[in-house]
C-alpha positions in Angstrom: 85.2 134.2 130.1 83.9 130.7 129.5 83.2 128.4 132.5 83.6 124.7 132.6 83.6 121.8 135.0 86.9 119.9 134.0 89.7 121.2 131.5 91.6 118.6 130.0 95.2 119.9 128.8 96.1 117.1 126.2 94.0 115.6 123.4 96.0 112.1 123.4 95.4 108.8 125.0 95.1 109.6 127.8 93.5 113.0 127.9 90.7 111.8 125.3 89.8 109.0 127.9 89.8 111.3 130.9 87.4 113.5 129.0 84.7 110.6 128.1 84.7 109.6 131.6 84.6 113.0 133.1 81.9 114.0 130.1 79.3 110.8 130.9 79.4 111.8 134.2 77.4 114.7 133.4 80.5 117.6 133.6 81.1 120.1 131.4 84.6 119.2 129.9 86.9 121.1 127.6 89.4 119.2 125.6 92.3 121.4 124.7 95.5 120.8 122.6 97.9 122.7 120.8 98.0 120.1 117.8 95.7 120.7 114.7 94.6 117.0 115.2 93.8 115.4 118.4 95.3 111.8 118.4 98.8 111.8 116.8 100.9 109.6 118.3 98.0 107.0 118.7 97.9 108.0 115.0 101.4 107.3 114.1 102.1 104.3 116.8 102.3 101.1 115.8 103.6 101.5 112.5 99.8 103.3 111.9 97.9 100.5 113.6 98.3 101.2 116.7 99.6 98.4 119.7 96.4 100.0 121.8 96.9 96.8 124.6 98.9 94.7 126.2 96.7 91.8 127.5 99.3 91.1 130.5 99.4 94.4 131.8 97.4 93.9 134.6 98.7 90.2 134.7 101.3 89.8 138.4 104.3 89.7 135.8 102.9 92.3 133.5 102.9 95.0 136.7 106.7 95.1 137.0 107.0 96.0 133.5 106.0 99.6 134.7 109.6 101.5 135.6 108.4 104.9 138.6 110.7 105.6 141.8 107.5 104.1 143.3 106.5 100.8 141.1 103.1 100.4 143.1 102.0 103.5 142.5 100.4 102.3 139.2 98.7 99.1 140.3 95.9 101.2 141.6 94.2 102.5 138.2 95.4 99.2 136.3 93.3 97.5 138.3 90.5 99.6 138.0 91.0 100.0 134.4 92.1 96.8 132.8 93.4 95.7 129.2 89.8 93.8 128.8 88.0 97.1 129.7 89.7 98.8 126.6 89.2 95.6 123.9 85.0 95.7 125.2 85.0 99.0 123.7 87.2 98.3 120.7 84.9 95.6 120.2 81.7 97.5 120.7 82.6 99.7 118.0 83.6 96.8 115.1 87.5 97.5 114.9 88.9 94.5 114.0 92.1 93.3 115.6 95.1 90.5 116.6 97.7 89.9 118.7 100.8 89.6 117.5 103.4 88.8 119.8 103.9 88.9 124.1 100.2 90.3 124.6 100.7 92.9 122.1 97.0 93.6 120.6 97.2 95.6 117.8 94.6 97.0 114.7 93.9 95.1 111.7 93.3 98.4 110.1 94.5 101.6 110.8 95.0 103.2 113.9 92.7 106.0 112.9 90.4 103.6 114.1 91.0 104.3 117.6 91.4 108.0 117.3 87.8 108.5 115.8 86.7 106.0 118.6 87.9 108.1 121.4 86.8 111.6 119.5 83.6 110.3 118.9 83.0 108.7 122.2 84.3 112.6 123.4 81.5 114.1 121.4 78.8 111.5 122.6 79.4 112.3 126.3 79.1 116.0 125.2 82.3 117.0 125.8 83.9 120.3 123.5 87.1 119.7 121.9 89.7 122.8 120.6 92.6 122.0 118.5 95.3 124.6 117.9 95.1 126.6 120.8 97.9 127.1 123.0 97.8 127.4 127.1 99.6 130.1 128.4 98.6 131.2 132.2 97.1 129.1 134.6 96.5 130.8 137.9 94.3 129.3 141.1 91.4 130.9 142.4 89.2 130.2 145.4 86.6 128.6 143.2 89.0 126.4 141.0 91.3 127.8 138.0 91.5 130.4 135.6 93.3 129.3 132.0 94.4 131.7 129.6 93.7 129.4 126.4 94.5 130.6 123.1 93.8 135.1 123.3 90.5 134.1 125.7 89.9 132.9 129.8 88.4 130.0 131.0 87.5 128.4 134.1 87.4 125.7 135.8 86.6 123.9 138.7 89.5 120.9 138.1 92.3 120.3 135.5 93.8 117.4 134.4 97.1 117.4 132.2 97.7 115.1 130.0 100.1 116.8 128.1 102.7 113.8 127.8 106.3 114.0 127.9 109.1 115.1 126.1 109.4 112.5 123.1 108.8 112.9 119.9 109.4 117.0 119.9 108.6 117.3 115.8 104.8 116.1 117.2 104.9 118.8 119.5 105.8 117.3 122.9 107.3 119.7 125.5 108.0 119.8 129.0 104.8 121.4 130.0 103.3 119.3 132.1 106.3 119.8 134.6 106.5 123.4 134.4 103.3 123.2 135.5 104.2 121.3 138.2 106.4 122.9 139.8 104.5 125.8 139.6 102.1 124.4 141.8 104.6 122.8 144.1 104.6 119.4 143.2 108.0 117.5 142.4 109.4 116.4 138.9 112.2 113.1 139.0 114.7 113.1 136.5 113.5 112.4 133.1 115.1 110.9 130.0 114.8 109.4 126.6 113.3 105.9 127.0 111.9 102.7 124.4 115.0 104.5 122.3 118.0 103.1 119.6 121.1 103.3 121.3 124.0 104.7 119.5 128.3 104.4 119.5 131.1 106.2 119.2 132.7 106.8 116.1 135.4 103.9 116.0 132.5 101.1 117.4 130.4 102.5 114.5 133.0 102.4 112.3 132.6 98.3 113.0 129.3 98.2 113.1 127.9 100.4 110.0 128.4 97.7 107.2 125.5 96.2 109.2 123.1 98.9 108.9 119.6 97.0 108.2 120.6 94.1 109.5 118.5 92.5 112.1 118.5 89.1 114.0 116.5 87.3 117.4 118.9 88.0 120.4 118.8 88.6 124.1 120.1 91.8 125.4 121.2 92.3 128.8 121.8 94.6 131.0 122.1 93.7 134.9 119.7 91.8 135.6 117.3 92.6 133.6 117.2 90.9 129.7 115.0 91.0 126.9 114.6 88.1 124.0 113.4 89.9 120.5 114.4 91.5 117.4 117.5 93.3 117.3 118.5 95.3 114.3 122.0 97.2 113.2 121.7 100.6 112.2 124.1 104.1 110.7 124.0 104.9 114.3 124.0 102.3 116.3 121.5 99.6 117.3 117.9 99.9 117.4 115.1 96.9 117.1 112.8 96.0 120.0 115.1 94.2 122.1 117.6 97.4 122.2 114.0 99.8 122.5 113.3 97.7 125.9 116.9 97.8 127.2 117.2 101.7 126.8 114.7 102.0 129.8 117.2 100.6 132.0 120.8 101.3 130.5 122.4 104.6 131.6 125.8 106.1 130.1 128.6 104.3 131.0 127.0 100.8 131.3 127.5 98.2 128.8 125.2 95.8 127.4 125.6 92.5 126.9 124.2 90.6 123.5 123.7 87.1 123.3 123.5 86.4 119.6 122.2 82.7 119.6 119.5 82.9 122.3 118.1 79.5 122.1 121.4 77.6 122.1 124.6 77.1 124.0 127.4 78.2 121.4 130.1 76.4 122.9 127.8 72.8 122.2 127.0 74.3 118.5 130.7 74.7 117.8 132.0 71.5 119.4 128.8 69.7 117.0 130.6 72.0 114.0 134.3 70.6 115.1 133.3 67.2 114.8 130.4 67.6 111.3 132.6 70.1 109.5 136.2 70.7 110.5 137.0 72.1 107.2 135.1 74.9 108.0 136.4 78.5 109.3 134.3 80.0 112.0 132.5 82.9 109.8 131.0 80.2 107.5 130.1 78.0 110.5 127.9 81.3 112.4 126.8 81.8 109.1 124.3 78.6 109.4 122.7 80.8 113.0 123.1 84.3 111.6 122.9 86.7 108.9 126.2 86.3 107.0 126.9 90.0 107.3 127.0 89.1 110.8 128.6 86.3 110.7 131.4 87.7 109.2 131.4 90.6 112.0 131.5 88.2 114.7 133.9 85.8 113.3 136.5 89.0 113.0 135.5 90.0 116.0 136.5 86.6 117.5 139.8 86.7 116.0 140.6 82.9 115.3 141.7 82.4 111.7 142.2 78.7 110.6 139.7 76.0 110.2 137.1 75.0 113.1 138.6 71.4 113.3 141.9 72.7 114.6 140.8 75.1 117.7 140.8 73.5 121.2 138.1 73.2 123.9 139.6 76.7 125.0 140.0 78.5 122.0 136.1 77.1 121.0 135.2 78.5 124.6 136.5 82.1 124.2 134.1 82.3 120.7 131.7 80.7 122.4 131.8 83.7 124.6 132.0 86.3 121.9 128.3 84.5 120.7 126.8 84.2 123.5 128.2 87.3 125.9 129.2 89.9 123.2 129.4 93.0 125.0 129.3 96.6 123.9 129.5 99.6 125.1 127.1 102.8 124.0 127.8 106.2 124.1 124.2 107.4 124.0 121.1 107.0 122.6 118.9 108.7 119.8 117.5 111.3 122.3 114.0 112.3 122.6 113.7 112.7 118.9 112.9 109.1 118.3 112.2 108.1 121.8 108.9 106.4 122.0 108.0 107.6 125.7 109.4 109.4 128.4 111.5 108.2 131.9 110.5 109.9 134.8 108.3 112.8 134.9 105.6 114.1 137.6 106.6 112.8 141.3 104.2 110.2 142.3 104.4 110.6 145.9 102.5 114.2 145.3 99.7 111.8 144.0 96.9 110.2 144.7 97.4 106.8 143.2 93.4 106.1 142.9 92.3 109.5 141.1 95.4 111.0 139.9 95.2 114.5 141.5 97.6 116.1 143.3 97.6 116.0 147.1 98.2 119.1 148.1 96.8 121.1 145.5 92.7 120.0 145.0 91.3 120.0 141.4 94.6 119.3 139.7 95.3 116.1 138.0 98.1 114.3 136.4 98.0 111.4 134.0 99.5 109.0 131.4 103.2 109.8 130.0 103.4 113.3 131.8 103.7 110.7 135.4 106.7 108.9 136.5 105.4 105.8 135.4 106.9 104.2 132.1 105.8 101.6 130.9 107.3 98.6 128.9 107.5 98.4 125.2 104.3 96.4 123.6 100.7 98.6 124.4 101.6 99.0 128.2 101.9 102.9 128.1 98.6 102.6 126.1 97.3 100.9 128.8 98.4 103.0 131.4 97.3 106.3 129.5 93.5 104.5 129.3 93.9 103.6 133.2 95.1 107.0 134.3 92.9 108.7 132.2 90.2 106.7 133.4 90.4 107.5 137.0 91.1 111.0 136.7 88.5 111.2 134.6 85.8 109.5 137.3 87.3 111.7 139.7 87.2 115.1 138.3 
């Protein structure tokens, strides 16, 4: 039997911060994860450099780009632990970095970076760390818990879990941190694949696979809610940031609405075409905005044969619309195989918004991706894994 102060189920994001706080603070902390390597999907995230921020995530706007049944719930340890927090210590240890577009901060180098960051700071706060080790009981006694980890007992006085979500299942992601959950009473909302491609049925794709690596600036829509970035075709469906962000919010049934030319009104574009180059047929006219694969989709899908000079007002409004309000319908999405985070997860009103642990169950803690609280694409579930970490992590 080993004894220890804090057990931290998770050696990600946010697990590896809730460990350094908990660890400077003079407890004995176990980090333990199943993985061989602590850190892989801040490993493998940002194309290997890791989108570790999002400077706006604490900004007014930045807070309602966090998707929970309670939308508040997360202002609490943003505030506590902010994007600027994060870059001190990225700057503090020499890594080298930029932003690159809407707040996104991201590595010069490699993402690695980060993880040795976080390990090492683990190590400096005198923290132990066991990789490949799996949990199997967890019972409560009067003094804390007792963890069956790997063929040995351990116990402690608090847990957190930061055993994440359900996405990305080849990295090892399960549904443990619910299980556990409900084991202790606490309530799991729906989850779901989220920051996902979507995908179509087989007669859309049919259309849609001669533009498989194609990709172009759009706004997606769905609602209310709309997104201006990179959208690219794929052999199932459609994928690119713009789609990713969308995903959060679509559910079966719903179309989505595409608006191909984002920073123009179609209808004026065409009407300037009717009058520069009537000659022209409609295809060869998008083909000056988008990709000509594209172009040539739309322009079929539009349906006008003949040259642009003879179409009326009418017949240049109803392209118009197939430009600028294309909508399609998906059938699905990729599933939690590609999904980048998790929807849903542990109920926050069994909570405590400023430390994480559960309300009616003292000791046990909750944080980053395993909590209903999702953010948007762009370093904000980064930033919420550091926040949540962080305050479980004072707390424990």
């Amino acid at each position: 039997m080993t004894d220890f102060d804090v057990v931290i189920l998770g050696a990600g994001a946010a697990g590896l911060m809730a460990g350094i706080e908990a660890g400077q603070r003079g407890r004995r902390v176990l980090v333990v994860d199943h993985a061989r390597d602590p850190g892989e999907k801040i490993r493998i995230s940002g194309g290997g450099r890791c989108n570790f921020t999002n400077v706006n995530a604490t900004h007014v706007l930045g807070r309602e780009r966090f998707l929970s049944q309670n939308p508040r719930f997360a202002l609490s340890a943003l505030s506590r632990f902010t994007p600027e927090m994060f870059i001190e210590r990225v700057k503090r240890r020499g890594i080298s970095y930029h932003e690159k577009t809407l707040g996104q901060l991201f590595c010069d180098g490699s993402a690695t970076q980060i993880v040795n960051m976080l390990i090492e700071g683990l190590r400096a706060a005198g923290a132990t760390i066991w990789t490949g080790r799996t949990i199997g009981s967890v019972e409560k006694t009067a003094d804390g818990f007792k963890l069956l980890v790997g063929d040995g007992f351990v116990t402690t006085v608090s847990i957190v879990v930061a055993t994440g979500g359900k996405s990305i299942p080849k990295m090892g992601a399960t549904g443990f941190a619910y299980s556990l959950a409900r084991q202790f009473g606490l309530d799991v909302t729906d989850t779901r694949p989220a920051l996902v491609p979507l995908t179509f049925e087989e007669g859309a794709l049919e259309t849609l696979k001669p533009l498989a690596g194609v990709s172009t600036d759009a706004v997606v829509s769905h609602g209310k809610t709309r997104f201006e970035e990179a959208l690219l075709f794929t052999h199932r469906g459609l994928s690119g940031p713009a789609i990713l962000q969308i995903s959060s919010y679509w559910r079966e049934g719903d179309p989505i609405v595409v608006n191909l030319l984002p920073k123009e009104d179609a209808l004026d574009f065409f009407k300037a075409a009717r009058k520069a180059t009537p000659r022209l047929h409609i295809q060869t006219v998008l083909g000056e905005r988008l990709p000509k694969r594209l172009a040539q989709l739309i322009g079929e899908t539009i349906d006008l044969p003949g040259m642009i000079g003879d179409f009326s007002d009418k017949k240049l409004a109803a392209a118009a619309d197939g430009v600028n309000r294309w909508s399609l319908k998906p059938v699905g999405s990729e599933g939690y195989r590609t999904a980048e985070v998790t929807l849903g997860g542990v109920d926050t009103r069994g909570l405590d918004a400023k430390t994480m642990e559960a309300r009616t169950v003292p000791g046990l803690y909750f944080v980053g991706e395993a909590v209903d609280v999702t953010g948007w694409l762009g370093g904000y579930n980064f930033q919420w894994a550091w926040a949540s970490g962080y305050v479980a992590g004072q707390a424990a």
